[in-house]
C-alpha positions in Angstrom: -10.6 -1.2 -11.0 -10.1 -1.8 -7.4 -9.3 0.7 -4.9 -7.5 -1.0 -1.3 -7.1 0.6 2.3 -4.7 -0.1 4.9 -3.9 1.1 8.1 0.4 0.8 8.3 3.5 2.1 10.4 4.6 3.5 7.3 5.1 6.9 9.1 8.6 8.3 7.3 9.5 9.8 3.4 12.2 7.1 3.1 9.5 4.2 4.0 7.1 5.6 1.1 9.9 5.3 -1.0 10.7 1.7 -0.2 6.7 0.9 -0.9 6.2 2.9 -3.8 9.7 0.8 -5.3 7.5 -2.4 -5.2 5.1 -1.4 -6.6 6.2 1.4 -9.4 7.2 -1.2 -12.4 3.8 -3.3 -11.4 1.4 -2.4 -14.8 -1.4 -3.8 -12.5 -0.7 -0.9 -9.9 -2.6 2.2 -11.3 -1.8 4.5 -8.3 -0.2 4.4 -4.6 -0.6 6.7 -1.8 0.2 7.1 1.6 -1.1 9.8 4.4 1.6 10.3 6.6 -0.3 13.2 8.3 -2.8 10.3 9.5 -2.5 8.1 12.8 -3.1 5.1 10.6 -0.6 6.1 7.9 -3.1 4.8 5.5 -2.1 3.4 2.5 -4.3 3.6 -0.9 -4.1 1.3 -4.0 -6.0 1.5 -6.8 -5.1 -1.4 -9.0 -6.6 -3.4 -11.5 -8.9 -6.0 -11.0 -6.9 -8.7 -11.5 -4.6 -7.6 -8.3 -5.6 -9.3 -5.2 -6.2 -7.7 -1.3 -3.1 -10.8 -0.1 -0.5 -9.8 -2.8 -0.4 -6.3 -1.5 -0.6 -7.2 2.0 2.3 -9.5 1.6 4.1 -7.2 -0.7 3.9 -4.4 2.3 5.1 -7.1 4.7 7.8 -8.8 3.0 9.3 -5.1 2.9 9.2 -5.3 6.8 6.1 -3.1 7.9 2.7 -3.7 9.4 -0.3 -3.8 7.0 -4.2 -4.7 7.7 -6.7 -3.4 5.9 -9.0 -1.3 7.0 -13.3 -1.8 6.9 -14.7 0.9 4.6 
């Protein structure tokens, strides 16, 4: 298992919702959270192993938002 960090403008309810769509029928997508109380609106993925860093950071950017991951 993997567990990915991003910093995003995901900063509303309604965008969660459009992020947790792409990513709610993915089997390879073991859990998705977002902090909206956080000035980074940081976005946690745990995922399986087989699920790379670039398909969720183009997933989160094909849906229109800003998404870079963030140095542990």
């Amino acid at each position: 298992m993997k567990l990915f960090i991003f910093k995003t403008d995901i900063d509303t309810p309604a965008k969660v919702d459009s992020i947790n769509s792409i990513f709610n029928n993915n089997n390879n997508i073991i859990d998705v959270s977002i902090d909206l109380e956080d000035i980074d609106n940081v976005l946690r993925i745990e995922a399986e192993d087989t699920v790379s860093k670039t398909y969720l950071t183009h997933q989160v950017i094909n849906k229109g938002f800003n998404c870079e991951e963030l140095a542990d």
